[in-house]
N, CA, C and O atoms as a GROMACS GRO file, in nm:
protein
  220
    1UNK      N    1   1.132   2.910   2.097
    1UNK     CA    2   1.030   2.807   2.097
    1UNK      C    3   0.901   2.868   2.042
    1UNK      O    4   0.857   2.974   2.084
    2UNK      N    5   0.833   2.782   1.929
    2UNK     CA    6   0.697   2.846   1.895
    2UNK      C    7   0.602   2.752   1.981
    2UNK      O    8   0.625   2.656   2.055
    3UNK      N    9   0.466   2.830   1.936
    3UNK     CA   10   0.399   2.749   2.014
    3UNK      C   11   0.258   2.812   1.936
    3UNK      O   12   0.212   2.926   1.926
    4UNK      N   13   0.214   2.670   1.882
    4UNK     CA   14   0.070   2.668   1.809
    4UNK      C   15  -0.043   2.640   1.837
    4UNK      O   16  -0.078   2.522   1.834
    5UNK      N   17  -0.124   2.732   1.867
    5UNK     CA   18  -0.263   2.709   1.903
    5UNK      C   19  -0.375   2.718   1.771
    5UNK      O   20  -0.402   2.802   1.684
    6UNK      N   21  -0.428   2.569   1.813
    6UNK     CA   22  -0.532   2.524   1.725
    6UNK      C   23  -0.672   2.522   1.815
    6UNK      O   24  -0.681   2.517   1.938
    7UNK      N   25  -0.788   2.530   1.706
    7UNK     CA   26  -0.898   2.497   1.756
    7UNK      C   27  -0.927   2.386   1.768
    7UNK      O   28  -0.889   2.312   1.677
    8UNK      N   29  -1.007   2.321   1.885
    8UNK     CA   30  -1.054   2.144   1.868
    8UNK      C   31  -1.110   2.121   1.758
    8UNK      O   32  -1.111   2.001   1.731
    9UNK      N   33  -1.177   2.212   1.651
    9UNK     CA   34  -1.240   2.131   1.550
    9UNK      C   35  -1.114   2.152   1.444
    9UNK      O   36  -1.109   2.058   1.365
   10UNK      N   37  -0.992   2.268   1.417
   10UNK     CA   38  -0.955   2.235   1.333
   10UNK      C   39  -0.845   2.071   1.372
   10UNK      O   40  -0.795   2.019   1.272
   11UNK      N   41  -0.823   2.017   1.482
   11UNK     CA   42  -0.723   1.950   1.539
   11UNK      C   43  -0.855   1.817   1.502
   11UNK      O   44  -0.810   1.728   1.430
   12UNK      N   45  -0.963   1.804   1.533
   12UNK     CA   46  -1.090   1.699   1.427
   12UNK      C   47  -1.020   1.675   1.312
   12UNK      O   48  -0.953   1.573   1.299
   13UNK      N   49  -1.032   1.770   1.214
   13UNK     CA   50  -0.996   1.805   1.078
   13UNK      C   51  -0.858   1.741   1.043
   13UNK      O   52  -0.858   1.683   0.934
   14UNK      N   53  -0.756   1.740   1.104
   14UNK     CA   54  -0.660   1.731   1.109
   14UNK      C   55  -0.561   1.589   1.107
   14UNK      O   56  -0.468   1.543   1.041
   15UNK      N   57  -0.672   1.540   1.256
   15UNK     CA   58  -0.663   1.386   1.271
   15UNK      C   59  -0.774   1.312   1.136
   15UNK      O   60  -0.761   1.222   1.054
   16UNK      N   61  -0.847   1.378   1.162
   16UNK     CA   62  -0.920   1.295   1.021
   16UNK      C   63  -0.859   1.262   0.887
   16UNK      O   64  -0.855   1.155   0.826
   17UNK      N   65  -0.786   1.442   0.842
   17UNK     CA   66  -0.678   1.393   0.767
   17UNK      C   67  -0.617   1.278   0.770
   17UNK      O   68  -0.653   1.179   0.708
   18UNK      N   69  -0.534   1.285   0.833
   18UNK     CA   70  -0.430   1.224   0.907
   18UNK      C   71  -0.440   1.064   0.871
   18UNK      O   72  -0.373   0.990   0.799
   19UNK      N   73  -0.580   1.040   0.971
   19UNK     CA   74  -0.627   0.889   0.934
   19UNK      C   75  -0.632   0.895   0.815
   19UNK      O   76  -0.551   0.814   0.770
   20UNK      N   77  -0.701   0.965   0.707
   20UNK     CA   78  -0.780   0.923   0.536
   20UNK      C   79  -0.619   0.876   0.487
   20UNK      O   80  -0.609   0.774   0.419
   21UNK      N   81  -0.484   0.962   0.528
   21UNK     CA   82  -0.395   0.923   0.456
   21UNK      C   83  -0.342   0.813   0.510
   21UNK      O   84  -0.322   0.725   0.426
   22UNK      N   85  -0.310   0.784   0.625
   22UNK     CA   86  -0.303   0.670   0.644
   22UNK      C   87  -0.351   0.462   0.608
   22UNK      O   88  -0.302   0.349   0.597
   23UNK      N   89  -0.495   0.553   0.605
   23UNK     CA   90  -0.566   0.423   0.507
   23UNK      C   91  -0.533   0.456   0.395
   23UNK      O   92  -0.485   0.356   0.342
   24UNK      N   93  -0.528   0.594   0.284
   24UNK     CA   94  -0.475   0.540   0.206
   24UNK      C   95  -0.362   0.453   0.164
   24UNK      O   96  -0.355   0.364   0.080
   25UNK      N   97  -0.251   0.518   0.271
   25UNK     CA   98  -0.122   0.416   0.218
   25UNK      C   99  -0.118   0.278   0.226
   25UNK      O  100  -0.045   0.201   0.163
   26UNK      N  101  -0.242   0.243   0.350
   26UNK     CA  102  -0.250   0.081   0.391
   26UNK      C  103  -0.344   0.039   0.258
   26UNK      O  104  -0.371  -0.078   0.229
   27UNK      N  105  -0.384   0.144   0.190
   27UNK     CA  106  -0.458   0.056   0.048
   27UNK      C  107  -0.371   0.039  -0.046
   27UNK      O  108  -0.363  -0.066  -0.109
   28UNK      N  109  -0.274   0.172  -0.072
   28UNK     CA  110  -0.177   0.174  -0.145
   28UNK      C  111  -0.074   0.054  -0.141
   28UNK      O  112  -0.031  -0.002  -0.241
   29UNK      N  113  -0.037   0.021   0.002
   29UNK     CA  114   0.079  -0.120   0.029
   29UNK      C  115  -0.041  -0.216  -0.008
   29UNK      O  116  -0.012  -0.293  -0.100
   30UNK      N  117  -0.141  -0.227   0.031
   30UNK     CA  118  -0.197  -0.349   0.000
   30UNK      C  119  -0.173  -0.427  -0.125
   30UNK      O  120  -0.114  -0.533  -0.147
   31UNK      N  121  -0.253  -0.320  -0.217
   31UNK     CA  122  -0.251  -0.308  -0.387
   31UNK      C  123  -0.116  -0.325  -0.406
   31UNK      O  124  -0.098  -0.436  -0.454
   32UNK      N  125  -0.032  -0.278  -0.393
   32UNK     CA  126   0.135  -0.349  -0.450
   32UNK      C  127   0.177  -0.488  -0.372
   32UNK      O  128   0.264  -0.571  -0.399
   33UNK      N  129   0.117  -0.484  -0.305
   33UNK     CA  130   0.155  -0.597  -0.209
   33UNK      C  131   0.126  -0.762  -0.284
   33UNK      O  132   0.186  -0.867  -0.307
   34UNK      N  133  -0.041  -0.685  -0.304
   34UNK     CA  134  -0.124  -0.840  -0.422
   34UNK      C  135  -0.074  -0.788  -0.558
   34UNK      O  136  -0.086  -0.894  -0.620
   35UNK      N  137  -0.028  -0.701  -0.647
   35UNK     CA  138   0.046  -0.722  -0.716
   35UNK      C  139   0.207  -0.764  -0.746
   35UNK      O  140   0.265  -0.776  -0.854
   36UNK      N  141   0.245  -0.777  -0.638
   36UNK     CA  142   0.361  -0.819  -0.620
   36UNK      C  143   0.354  -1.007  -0.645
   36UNK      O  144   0.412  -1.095  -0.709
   37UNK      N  145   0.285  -0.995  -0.582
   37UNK     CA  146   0.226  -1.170  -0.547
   37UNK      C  147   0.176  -1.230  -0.703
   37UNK      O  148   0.233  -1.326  -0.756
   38UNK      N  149   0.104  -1.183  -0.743
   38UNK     CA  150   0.051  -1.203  -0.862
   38UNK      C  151   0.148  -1.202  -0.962
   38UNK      O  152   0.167  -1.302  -1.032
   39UNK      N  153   0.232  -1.060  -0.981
   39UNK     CA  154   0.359  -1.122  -1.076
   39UNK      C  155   0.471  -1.214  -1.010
   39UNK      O  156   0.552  -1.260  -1.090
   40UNK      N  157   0.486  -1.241  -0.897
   40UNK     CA  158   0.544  -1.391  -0.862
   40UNK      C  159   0.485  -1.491  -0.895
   40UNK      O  160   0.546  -1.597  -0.911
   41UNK      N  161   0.396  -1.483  -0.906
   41UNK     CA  162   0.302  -1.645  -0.938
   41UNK      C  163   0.287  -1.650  -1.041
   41UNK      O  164   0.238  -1.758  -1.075
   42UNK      N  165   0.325  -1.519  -1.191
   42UNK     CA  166   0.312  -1.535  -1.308
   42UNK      C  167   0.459  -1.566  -1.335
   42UNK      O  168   0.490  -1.654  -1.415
   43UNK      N  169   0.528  -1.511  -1.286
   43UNK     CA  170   0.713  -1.633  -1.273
   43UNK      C  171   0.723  -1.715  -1.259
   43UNK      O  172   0.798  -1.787  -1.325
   44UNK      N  173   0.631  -1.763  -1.136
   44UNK     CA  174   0.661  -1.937  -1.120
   44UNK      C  175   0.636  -1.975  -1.202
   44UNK      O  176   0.705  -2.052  -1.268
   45UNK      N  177   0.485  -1.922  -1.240
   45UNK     CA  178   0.422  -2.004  -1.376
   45UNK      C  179   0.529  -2.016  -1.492
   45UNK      O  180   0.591  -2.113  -1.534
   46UNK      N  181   0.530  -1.925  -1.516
   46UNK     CA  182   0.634  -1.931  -1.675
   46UNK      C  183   0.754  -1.977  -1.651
   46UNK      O  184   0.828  -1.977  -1.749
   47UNK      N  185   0.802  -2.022  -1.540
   47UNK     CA  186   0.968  -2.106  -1.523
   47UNK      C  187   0.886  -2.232  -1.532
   47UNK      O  188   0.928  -2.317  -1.611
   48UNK      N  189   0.778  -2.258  -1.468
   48UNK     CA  190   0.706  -2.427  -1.513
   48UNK      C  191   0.708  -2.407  -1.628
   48UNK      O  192   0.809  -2.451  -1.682
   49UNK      N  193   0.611  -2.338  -1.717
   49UNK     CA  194   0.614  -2.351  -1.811
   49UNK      C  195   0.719  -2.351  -1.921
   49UNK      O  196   0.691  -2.389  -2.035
   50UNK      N  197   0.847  -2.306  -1.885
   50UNK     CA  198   0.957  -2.268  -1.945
   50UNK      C  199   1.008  -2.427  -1.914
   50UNK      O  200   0.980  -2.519  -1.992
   51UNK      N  201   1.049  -2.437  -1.851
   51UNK     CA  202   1.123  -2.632  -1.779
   51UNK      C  203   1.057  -2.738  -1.855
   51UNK      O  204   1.102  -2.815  -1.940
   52UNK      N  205   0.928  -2.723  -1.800
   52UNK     CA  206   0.856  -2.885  -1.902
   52UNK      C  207   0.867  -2.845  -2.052
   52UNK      O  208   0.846  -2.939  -2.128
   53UNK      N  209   0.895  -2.728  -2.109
   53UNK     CA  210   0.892  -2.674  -2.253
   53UNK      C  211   1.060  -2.750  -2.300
   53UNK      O  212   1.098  -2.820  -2.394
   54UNK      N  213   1.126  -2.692  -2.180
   54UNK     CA  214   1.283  -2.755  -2.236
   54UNK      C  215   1.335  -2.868  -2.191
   54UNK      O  216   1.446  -2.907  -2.227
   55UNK      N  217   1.250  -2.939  -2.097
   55UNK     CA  218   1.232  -3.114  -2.087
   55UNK      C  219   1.229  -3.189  -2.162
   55UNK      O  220   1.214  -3.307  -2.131
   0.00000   0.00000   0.00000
């Protein structure tokens, strides 16, 4: 068994990390998330536009 001793400020450091990457990924899913959406809604669009074209 190991056993790691940290200082409270580097274990600060650490969690701070920790969080920054975390929000990043929740910015990262976001951003694909509204681009995901956005090229669905440019599909719908163009199957409307595709249908009333071959109507």
């Amino acid at each position: 068994m190991t056993i790691i001793l940290i200082s409270s400020t580097a274990k600060e450091d650490l969690e701070s990390i920790n969080n920054r990457i975390a929000y990043s990924n929740l910015q990262d899913a976001n951003q694909l998330n509204l681009l995901l959406k956005l090229n669905q809604e440019k599909i719908n669009y163009d199957n409307i536009r595709t249908s009333s074209y071959n109507s």
